[in-house]
N, C-alpha and C positions, 0 to 999 in steps of 0.2 A: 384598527389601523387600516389607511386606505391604501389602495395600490401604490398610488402616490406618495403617499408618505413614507410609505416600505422602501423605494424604491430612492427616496432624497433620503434615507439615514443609509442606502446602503452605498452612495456615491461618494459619502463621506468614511468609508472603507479604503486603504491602500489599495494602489491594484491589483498584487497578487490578492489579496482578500479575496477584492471584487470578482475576479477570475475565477477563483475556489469557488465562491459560492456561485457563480455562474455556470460553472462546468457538475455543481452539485444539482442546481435546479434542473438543466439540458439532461441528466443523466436521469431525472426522474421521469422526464418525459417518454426518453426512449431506450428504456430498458432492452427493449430488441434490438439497437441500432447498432449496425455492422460493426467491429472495431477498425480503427484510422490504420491505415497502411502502415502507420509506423509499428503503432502498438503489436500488429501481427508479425513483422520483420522483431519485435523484441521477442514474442513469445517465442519465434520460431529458433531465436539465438539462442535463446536459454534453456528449451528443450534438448538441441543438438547440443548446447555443453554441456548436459545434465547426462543424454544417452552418450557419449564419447571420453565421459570422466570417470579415470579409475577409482575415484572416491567413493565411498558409499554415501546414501543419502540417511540421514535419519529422522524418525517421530519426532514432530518438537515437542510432545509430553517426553521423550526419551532425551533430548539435549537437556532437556531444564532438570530432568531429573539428575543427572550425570555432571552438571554444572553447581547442582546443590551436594552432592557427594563431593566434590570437588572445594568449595569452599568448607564441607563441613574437616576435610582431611586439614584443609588449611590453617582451621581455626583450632583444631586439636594438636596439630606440632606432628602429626603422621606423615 
């Protein structure tokens, strides 16, 4: 398949398709490239609600685990 041809089955893609795989290819390219102002302003939100939250956090091997204990109480009538 030639550039061209890749490039006309991928126009006939909706746009977010198009997008996706646009922002997949650009990502391949620039594995080091800075993150976008926004992305850093999310990370930096969800750090500070992460340090400021009296929750605790936990293992997601320990949620799935604890969500399968949890259905199994279910399924027993416990």
């Amino acid at each position: 398949m030639t550039i061209d041809q890749l490039l006309a089955e991928a126009m006939r893609l909706a746009p977010a398709d198009r997008e996706a795989v646009a922002e997949r290819l650009y990502a391949s390219l620039n594995s080091d490239a800075p993150l976008s102002a926004e992305w850093e302003a999310e990370i930096e939100r969800r750090v500070s609600e992460i340090a400021q939250s009296p929750a605790s956090l936990m293992d997601g091997d320990a949620v799935f685990e604890e969500a399968r204990l949890h259905i199994q109480r279910i399924r027993s009538g416990t």
